[in-house]
N, C-alpha and C positions, 0 to 999 in steps of 0.2 A: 539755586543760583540767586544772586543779590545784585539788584538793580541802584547803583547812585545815580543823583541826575544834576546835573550843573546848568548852567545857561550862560554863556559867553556871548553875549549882542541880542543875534537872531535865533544864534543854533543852541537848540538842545543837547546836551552832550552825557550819553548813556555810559558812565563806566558800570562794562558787565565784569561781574567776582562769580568763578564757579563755572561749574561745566554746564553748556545750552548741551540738552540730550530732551530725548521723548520725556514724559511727564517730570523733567525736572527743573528745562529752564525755558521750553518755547512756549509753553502756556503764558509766563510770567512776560517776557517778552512782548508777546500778541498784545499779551494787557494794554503792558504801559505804553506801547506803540499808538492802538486805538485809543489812548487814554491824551495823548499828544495832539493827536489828529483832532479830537472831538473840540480842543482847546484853542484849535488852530495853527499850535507849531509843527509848520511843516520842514525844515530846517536841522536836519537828525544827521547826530554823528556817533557811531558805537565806537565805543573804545576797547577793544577786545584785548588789550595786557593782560589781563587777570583770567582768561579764559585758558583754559589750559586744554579744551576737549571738546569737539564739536562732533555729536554723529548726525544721522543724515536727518534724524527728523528736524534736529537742532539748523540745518543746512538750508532745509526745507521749509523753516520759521523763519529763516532771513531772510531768502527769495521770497516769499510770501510779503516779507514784513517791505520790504525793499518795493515790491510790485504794490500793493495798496497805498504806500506815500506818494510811487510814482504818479502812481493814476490820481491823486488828489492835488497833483501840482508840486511836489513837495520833493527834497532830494535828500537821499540817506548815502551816507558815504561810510568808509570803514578805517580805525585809523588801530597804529601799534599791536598788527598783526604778527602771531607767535610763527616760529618756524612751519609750525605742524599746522596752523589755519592756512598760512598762504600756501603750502604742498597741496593739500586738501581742495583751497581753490583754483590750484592750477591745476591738477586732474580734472575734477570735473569740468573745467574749461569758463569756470566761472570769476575768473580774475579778470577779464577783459568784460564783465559784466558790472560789475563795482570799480567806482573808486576808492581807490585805497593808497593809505598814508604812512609812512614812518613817523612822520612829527605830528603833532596834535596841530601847532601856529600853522603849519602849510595848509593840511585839511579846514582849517577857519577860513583861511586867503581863499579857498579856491568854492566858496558859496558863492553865489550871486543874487 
């Protein structure tokens, strides 16, 4: 998996490319998340278009990655989610846990 990173104001803006799965992309993930944090931006938005596969470890690196932003003051949102990510989040009943976006411009509006 391939991490870009943007910055639009405040928010850091993660386009993930590639499948988050066990040893392929939540290692990478973990990284750059703590890698953001140690920096101070806490202000995180994943752009998941380009992900086309999430298994549970990968599922298990977001909730992770999402709870240590929380807990440091900081908010992670999720935007341009694939058919199969928001099915995915809506089984495990984890769409009412994230915010999540169709348009990149609305997820920016909705920072505080």
């Amino acid at each position: 998996m391939q991490i870009d990173e943007r910055q639009v104001g405040e928010v850091m803006i993660l386009d993930l490319k590639g499948k988050v799965t066990l040893n392929e992309g939540d290692e990478v993930l973990k990284d750059k998340i703590n890698s953001l944090l140690q920096q101070d931006k806490k202000k995180i938005l994943l752009n998941l278009a380009e992900v086309p596969y999430i298994d549970s470890a990968g599922l298990g690196e977001i909730v992770r990655t999402y709870t240590t932003v929380s807990r440091q003051g900081g908010q992670l949102k999720l935007v341009n989610l694939t058919k199969r990510i928001t099915d995915l989040l809506m089984i495990t009943k984890l769409l009412t846990v994230f915010e999540t976006f169709d348009v990149e411009q609305d997820a920016l509006k909705s920072y505080t």
